[in-house]
C-alpha positions in Angstrom: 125.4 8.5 -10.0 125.9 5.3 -10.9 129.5 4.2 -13.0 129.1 2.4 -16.7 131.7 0.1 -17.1 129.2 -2.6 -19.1 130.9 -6.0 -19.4 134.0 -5.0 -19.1 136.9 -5.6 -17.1 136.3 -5.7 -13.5 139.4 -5.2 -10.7 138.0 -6.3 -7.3 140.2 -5.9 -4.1 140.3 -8.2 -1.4 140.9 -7.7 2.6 141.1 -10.6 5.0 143.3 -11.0 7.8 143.4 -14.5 7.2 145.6 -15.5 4.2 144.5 -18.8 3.7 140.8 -17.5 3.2 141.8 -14.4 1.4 143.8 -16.6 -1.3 140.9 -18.8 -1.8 138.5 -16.2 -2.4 141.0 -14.7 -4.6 141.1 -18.2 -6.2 137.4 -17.9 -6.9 136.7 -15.0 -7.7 139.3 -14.9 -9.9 137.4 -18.1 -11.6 133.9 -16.4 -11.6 135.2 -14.2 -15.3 138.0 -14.2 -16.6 137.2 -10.5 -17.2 137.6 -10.2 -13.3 141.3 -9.3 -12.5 142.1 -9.1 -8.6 144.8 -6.4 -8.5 145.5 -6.5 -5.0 145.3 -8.5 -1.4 145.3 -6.9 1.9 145.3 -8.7 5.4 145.7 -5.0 7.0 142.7 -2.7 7.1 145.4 0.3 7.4 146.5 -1.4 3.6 143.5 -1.5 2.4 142.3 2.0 3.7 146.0 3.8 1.8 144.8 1.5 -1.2 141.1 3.0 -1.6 141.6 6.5 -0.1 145.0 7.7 -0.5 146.7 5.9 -3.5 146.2 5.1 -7.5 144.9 1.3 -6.4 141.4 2.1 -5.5 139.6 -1.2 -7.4 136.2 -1.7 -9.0 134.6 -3.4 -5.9 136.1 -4.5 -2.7 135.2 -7.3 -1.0 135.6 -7.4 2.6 135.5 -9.8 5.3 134.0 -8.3 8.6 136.3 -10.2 11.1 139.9 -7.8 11.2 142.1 -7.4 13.7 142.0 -4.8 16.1 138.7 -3.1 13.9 136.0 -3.7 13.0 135.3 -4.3 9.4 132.0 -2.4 9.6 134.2 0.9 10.1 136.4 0.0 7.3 133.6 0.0 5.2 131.9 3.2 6.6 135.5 4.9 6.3 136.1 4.1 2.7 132.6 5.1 1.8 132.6 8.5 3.3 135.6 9.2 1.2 134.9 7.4 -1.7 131.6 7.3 -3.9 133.1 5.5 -6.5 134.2 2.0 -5.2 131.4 -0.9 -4.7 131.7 -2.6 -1.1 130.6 -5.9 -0.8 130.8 -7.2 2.8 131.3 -11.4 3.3 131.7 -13.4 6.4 131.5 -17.1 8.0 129.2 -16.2 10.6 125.6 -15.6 10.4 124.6 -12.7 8.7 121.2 -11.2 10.1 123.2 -9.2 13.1 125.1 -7.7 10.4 122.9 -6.4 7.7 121.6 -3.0 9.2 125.4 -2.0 10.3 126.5 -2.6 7.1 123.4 -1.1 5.1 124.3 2.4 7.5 128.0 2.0 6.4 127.2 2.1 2.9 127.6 -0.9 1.9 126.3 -2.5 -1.4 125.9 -6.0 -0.5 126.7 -8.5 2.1 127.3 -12.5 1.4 128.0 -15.3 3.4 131.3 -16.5 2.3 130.1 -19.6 1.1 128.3 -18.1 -2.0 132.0 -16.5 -3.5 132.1 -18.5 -6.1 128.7 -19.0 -7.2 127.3 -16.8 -10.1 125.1 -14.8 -7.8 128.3 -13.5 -6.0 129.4 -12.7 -9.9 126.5 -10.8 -10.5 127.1 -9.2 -7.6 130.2 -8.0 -7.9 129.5 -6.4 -11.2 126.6 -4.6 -9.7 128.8 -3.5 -6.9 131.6 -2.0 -9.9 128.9 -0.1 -11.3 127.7 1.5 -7.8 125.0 -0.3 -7.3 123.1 -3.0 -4.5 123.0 -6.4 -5.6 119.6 -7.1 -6.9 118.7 -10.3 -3.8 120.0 -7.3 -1.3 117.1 -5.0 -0.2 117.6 -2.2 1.4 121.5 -1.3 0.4 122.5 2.1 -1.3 124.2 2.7 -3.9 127.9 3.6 -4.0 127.1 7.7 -4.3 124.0 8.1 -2.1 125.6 6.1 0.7 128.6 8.7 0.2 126.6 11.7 0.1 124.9 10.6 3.6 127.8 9.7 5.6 129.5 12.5 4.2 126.5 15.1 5.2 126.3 13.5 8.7 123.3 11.7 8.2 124.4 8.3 8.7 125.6 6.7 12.6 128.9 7.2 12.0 130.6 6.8 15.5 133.4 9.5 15.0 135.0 9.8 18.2 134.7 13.1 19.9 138.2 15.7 20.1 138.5 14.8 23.4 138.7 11.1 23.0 141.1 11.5 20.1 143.6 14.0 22.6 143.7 11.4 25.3 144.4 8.3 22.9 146.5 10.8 21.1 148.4 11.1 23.9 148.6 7.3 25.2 150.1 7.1 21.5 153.3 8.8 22.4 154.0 6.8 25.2 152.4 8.8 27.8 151.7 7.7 31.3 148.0 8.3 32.7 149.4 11.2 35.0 151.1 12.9 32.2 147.5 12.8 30.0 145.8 14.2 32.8 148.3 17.0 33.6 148.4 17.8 29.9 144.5 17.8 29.2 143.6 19.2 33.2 141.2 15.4 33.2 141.0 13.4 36.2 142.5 9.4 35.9 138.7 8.7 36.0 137.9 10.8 33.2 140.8 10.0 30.9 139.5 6.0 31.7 136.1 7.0 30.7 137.2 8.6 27.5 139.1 5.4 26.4 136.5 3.4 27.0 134.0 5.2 25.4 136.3 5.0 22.4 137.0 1.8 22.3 133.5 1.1 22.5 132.5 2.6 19.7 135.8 1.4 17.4 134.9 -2.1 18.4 137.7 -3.1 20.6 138.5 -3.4 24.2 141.9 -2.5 25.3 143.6 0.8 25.1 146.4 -0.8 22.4 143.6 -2.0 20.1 141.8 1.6 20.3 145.1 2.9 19.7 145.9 0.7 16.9 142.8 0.9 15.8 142.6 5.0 15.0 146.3 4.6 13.7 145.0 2.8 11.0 142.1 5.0 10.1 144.6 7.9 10.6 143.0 9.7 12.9 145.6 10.3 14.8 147.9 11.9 11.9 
């Protein structure tokens, strides 16, 4: 179901863990209409997650750029959608777009730009697509807001949830635990409890233990 805000005001969220980049596209977006208000900033995808999911703050449209530390911007996207089927997504980056376009598509996504078009008026088009649920018309293939949600949410979509037994060992690691103390506690071998991390750090995007750690901390899977 699609939202009907017409021409009306439009509050679009921005997350980028650069700040120089993230005040410039705040800069033009905020000079695409002057109906377009950008409530918030967010260089943390743990602030940006508390923003959409958990809080009052939850914007119109977010845009997001893919490159975060410690996570990948394509689970960012994926975790706001299967919580929220309200809020547009629109994806931007520097780099080439085409490896992109089917992760974000399965994330629920409703567009993805290259950062270069932010302040043009197809990126303004865009966005108020995006604040009404829908795909930006040059971007084939996207979902709307509500039937990405419904998807991800049913289980349909390739959304790399790590397994229990990934989330107990990093759990663990978490508290400060050495690797003989995660074994003991889980009855794994050193081996296993390796293979586990990496396996979840694979699928989060990231290659040390730290980043897999930080990395579920801030989509609260650890809580």
């Amino acid at each position: 179901m699609e939202r009907n805000r017409g021409d009306g005001a439009l509050r679009v969220a921005i997350v980028d863990n650069d700040v120089c980049a993230l005040d410039m596209m705040a800069l033009l977006i905020g000079r695409l209409d002057p109906s377009i208000t950008v409530p918030w900033k967010a260089t943390r995808a743990q602030d940006a997650l508390e923003h959409c999911l958990f809080d009052d703050q939850a914007p119109d449209v977010v845009v997001l750029d893919l490159a975060l530390c410690g996570i990948s911007g394509v689970d960012v996207c994926r975790e706001i959608r299967v919580r929220n089927a309200t809020t547009g997504i629109i994806g931007v980056s520097a780099y080439p777009l085409a490896p992109y376009r089917s992760a974000m598509i399965e994330a629920g996504t409703q567009a993805l730009f290259d950062k270069r078009r932010i302040g043009t008026p197809l990126f303004r088009d865009a966005l108020r697509c995006a604040g009404r649920g829908l795909p930006a018309p040059e971007c084939d293939g996207f979902d709307t807001a509500q039937a990405a949600h419904e998807r991800l949410r049913d289980g349909d979509g390739r959304h790399a949830r790590l397994s229990p037994r990934e989330l107990d060992v990093l759990r663990l690691y978490s508290q400060g635990l050495a690797t003989d103390e995660v074994c003991t506690r889980l009855g794994i071998s050193a081996n296993t409890a390796l293979s586990h991390v990496n396996h979840a750090a694979h699928k989060l995007g990231v290659r040390r233990r730290t980043d897999a750690i930080r990395a579920c901390r801030d989509l609260h899977l650890l809580d």
